[in-house]
C-alpha positions in Angstrom: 184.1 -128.4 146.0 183.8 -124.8 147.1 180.5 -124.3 145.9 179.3 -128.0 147.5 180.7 -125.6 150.8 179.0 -123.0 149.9 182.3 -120.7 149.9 184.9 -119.1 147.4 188.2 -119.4 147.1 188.7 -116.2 149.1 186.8 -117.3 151.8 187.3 -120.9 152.0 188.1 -121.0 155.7 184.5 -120.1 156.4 183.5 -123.7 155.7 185.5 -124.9 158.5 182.9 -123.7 161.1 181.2 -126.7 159.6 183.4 -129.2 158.6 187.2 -128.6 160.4 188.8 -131.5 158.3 188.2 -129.4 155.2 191.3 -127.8 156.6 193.3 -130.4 154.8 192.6 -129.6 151.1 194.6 -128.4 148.5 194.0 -125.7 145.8 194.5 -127.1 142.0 197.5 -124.4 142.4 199.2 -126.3 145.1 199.3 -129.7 142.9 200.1 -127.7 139.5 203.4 -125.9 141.1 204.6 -129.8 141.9 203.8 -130.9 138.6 205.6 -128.0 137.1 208.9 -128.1 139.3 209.0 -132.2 138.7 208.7 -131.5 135.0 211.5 -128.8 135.2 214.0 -131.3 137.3 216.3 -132.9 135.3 216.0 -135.7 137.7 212.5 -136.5 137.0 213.2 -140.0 136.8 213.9 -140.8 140.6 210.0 -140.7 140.3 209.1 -143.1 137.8 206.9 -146.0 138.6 206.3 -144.0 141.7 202.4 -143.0 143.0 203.3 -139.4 145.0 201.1 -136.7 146.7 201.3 -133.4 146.2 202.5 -133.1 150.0 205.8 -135.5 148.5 206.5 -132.8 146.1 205.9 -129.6 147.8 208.9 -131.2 150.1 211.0 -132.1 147.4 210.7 -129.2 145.3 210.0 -126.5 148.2 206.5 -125.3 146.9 203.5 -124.1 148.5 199.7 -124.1 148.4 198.3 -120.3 147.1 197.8 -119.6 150.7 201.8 -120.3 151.8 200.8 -123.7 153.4 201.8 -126.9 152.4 198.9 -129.4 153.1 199.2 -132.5 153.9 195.7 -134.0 153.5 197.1 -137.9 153.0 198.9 -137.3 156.2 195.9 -137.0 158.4 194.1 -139.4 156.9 196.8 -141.9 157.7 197.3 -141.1 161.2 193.4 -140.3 161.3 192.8 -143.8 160.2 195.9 -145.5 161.7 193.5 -147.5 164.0 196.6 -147.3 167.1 193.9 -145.4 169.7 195.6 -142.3 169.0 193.8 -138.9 168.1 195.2 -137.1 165.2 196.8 -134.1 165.6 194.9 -130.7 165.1 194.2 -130.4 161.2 196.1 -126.9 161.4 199.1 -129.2 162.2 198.7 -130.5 158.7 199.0 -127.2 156.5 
């Protein structure tokens, strides 16, 4: 994805000047840290049978992207899609 931007991981923000939703997207490190910390809860099993986001888990198990945000990319597409008339917020809102 980076390189399709035409950035690195350092400099990722640079690819905003052309595309400002790519604001929303998390690192394989944000996902990985709410893998680990479900795996490590002995109370896994509330998830089970469940479909989460990475977003879900950050919240629940109080991790962050590599940067310190929390993204929550399935959050503006919702409210981007929601079809109500109403803009979404700024994509910085959803980090």
């Amino acid at each position: 994805m980076l390189e399709g931007f035409g950035v690195t991981e350092e400099r990722w923000r640079d690819a905003l000047a052309k595309e400002p939703g790519f604001a929303i997207s998390e690192s394989p490190m944000y996902v990985a840290r709410g893998v680990a910390a479900a795996a490590a809860d002995p109370g896994v099993d509330r998830w089970s049978g469940q479909i989460v986001t990475a977003r879900q888990l950050s919240d629940a198990y109080d991790v962050t992207d590599a940067d310190g945000s929390r993204p929550d990319c399935w959050g503006y597409l919702a409210r981007r899609t929601a079809g109500d008339g109403a803009a979404p917020m700024p994509v910085e809102d959803y980090r």
